[in-house]
C-alpha positions in Angstrom: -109.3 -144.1 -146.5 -110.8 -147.8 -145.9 -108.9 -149.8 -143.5 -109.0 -152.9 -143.2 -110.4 -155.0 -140.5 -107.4 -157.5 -138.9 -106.2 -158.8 -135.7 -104.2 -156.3 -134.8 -106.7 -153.8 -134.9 -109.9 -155.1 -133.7 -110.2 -155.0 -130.1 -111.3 -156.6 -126.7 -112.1 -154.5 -123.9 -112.0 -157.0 -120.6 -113.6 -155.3 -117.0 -112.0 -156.8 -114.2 -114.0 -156.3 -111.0 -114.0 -157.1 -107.3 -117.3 -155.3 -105.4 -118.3 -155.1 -102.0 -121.4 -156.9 -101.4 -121.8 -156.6 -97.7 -124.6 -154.5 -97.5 -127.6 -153.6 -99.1 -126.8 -150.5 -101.0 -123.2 -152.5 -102.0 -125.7 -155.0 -103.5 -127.8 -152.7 -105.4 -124.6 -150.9 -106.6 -123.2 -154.5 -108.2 -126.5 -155.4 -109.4 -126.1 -151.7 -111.4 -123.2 -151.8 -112.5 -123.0 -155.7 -113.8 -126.4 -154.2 -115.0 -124.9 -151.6 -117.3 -122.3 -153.4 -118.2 -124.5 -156.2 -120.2 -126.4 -152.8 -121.7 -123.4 -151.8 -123.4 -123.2 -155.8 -124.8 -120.5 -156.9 -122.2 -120.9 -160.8 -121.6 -119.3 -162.5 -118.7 -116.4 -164.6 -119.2 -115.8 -165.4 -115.3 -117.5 -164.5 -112.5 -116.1 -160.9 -111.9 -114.4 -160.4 -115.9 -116.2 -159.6 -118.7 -115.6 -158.6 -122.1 -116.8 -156.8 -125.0 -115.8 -157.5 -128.7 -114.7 -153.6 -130.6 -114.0 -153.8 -134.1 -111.5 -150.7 -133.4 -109.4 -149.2 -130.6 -111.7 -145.8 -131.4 -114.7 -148.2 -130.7 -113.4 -149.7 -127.6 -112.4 -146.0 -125.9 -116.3 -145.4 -126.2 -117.2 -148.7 -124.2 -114.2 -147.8 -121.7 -115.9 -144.4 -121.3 -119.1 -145.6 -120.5 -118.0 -148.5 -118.1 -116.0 -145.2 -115.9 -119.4 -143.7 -115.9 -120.5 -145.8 -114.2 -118.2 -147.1 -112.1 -119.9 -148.0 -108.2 -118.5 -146.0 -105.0 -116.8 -148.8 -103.6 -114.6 -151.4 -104.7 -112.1 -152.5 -107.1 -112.5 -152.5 -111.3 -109.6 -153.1 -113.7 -109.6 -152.6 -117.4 -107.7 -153.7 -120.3 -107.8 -153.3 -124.2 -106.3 -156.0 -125.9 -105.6 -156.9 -129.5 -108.3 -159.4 -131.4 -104.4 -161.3 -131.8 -103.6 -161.4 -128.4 -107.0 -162.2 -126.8 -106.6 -165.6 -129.5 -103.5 -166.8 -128.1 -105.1 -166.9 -124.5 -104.9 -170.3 -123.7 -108.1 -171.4 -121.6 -108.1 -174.7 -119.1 -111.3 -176.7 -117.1 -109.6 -178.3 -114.9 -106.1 -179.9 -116.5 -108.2 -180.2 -119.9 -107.7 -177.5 -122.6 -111.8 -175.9 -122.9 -112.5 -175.7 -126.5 -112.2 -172.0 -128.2 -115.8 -170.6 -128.1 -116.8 -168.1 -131.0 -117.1 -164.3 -130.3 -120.7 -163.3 -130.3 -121.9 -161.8 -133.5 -122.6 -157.8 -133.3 -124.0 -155.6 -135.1 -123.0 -152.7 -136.1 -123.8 -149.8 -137.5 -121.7 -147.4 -140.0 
């Protein structure tokens, strides 16, 4: 059975992440994984968040799956799943100025 694409079920995965960078290895372990995560088409929204567009919650699991593969040794990551909804009523500020709504990156996607 077809269902349809909405805002309740399309998903955002966000990766929240704060890495060690002390040493060289630490380095070379958030160069990897920041690495991997633009792979698997993660774009950065702040410094240490970035997100990925899903067009399901059975789409997004798979991207959650592969971010915990490769997750570095050290340090702290956070992730969330949030509704295509919710992420639009976010409310985004530069400076005391409301920053204007940017378009999700077209992907493509194969059935």
């Amino acid at each position: 059975m077809f269902e349809r694409i909405n805002a309740y079920r399309v998903m955002w995965v966000l990766v929240f992440f704060d890495l060690p960078t002390e040493t060289k290895k630490d380095r070379k372990n958030y160069a990897a994984f920041r690495k991997k995560m633009l792979q698997d088409g993660f774009q950065m929204f702040q410094f240490s968040i970035y997100m990925r567009h899903c067009s399901s919650r059975e789409n997004a699991d798979v991207h959650i799956k592969r971010t915990k593969a490769c997750l570095p040794p050290r340090g702290n990551v956070g992730i969330i799943c949030i509704t295509d909804k919710q992420f639009g009523m976010m409310e985004i500020f530069h400076g005391h100025d409301p920053a204007p709504l940017q378009p999700p990156t077209q992907q493509l996607e194969l059935f």
